[in-house]
C-alpha positions as a Python dict, from the first residue, in 0.01 Angstrom:
ca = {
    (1, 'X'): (0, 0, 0),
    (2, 'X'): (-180, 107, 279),
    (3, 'X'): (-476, -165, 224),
    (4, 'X'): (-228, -425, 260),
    (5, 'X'): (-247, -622, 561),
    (6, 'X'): (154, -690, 593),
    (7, 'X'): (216, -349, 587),
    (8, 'X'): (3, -228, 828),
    (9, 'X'): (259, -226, 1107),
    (10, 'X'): (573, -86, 898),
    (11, 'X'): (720, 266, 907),
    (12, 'X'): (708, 498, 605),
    (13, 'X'): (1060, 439, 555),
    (14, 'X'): (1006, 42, 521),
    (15, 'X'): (742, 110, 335),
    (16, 'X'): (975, 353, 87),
    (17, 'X'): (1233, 88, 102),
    (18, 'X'): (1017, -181, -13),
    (19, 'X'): (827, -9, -299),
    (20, 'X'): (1183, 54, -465),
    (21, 'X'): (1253, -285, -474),
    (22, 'X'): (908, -477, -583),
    (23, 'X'): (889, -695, -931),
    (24, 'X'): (558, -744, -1060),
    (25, 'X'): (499, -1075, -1212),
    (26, 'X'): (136, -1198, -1446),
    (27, 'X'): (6, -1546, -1414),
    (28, 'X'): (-227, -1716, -1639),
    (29, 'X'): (-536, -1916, -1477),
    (30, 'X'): (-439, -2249, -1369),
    (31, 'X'): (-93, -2121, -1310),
    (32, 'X'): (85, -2289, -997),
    (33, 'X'): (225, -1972, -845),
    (34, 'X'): (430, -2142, -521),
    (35, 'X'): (459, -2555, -469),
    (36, 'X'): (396, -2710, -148),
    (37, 'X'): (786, -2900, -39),
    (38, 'X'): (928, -2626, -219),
    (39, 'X'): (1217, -2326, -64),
    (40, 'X'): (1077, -2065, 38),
    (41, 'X'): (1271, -1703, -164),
    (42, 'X'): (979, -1468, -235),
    (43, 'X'): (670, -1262, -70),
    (44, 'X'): (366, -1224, -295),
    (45, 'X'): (112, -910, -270),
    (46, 'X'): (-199, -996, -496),
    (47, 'X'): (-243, -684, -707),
    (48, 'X'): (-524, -783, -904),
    (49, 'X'): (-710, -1160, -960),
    (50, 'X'): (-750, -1456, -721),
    (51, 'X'): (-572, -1756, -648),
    (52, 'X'): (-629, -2078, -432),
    (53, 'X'): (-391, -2206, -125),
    (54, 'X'): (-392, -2569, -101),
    (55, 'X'): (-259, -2811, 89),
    (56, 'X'): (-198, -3164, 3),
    (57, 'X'): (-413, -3102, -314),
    (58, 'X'): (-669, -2990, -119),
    (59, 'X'): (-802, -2677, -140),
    (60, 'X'): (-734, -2460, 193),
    (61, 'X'): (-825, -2141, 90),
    (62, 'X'): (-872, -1846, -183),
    (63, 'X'): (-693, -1531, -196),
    (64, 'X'): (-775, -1188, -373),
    (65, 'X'): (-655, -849, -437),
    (66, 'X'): (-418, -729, -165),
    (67, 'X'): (-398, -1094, 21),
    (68, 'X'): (-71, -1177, 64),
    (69, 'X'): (131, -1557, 109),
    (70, 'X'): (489, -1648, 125),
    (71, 'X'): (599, -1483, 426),
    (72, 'X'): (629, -1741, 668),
    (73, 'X'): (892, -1977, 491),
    (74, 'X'): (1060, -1668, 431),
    (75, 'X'): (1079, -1566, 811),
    (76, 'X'): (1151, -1957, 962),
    (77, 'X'): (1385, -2034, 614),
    (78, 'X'): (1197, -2345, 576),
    (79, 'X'): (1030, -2478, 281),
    (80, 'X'): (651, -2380, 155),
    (81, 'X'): (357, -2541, 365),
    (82, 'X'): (115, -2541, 55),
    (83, 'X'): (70, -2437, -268),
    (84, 'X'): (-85, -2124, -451),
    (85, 'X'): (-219, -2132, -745),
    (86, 'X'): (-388, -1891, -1001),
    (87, 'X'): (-798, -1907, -1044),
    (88, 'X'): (-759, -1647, -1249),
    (89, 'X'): (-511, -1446, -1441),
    (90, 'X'): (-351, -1292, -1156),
    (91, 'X'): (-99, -999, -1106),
    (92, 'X'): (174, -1051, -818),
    (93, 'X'): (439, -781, -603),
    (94, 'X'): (684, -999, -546),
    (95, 'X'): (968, -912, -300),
    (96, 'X'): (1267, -1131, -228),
    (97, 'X'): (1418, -1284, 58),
    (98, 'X'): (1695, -1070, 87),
    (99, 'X'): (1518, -716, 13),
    (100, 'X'): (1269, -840, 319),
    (101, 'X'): (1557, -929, 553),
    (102, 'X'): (1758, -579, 457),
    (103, 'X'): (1443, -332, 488),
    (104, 'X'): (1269, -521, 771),
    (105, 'X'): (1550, -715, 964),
    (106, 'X'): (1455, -832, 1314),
    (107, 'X'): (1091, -693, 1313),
    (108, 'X'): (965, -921, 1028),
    (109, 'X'): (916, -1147, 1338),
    (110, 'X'): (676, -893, 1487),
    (111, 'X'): (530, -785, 1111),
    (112, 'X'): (448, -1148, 1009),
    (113, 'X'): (308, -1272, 1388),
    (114, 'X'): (81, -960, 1333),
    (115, 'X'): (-56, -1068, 1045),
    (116, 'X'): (-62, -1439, 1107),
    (117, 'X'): (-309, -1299, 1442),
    (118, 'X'): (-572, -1123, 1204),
    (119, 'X'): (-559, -1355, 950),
    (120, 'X'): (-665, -1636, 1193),
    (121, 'X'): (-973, -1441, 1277),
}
């Protein structure tokens, strides 16, 4: 995990915590992963594949192996700001919600405004 960009600023024992609780998920090309409007309840760690973020149809951006989406409704509880979907057949981590909030608590604030900072650049 250590190629993962929203792990980069966890302990070893997050980092234990959270590989105990992963579920890996396939989708097919064409897929729609996440939907724009749509509650936010999972974190997504791109294993293997790409996908494209869009937003209002449009697309936004593409994501590949160890890019990660999801955690920013997760954080604010609000709903998704765009959609993902699959270019290609795509292998997903997902974590949950409530395994984030348990493991990571008050410093997914920190974790996820970390990330948000390189990923703008």
């Amino acid at each position: 995990m250590e190629n993962i960009r929203f792990f980069r600023y966890l302990s070893n024992d997050h980092k234990d915590a959270i590989a105990g609780s992963v579920i890996i998920q396939n989708f097919t090309k064409g897929q729609t992963i996440i939907n724009e409007g749509d509650p936010g309840s999972s974190f997504y760690i791109i294993k293997s594949g790409e996908a494209l973020v869009l937003k209002g149809g449009k697309k936004v951006a593409k994501l590949i192996r160890t890019d990660t989406f999801g955690e920013q409704s997760l954080y604010y509880n609000t709903v998704r700001q765009m959609s993902v979907k699959a270019e290609s057949d795509l292998t997903c981590l997902i974590l949950s919600r409530e395994t984030i909030a348990k493991v990571l608590g008050d410093q997914i604030f920190i974790v996820t405004f970390r990330n948000f900072i390189k990923w703008s650049f």
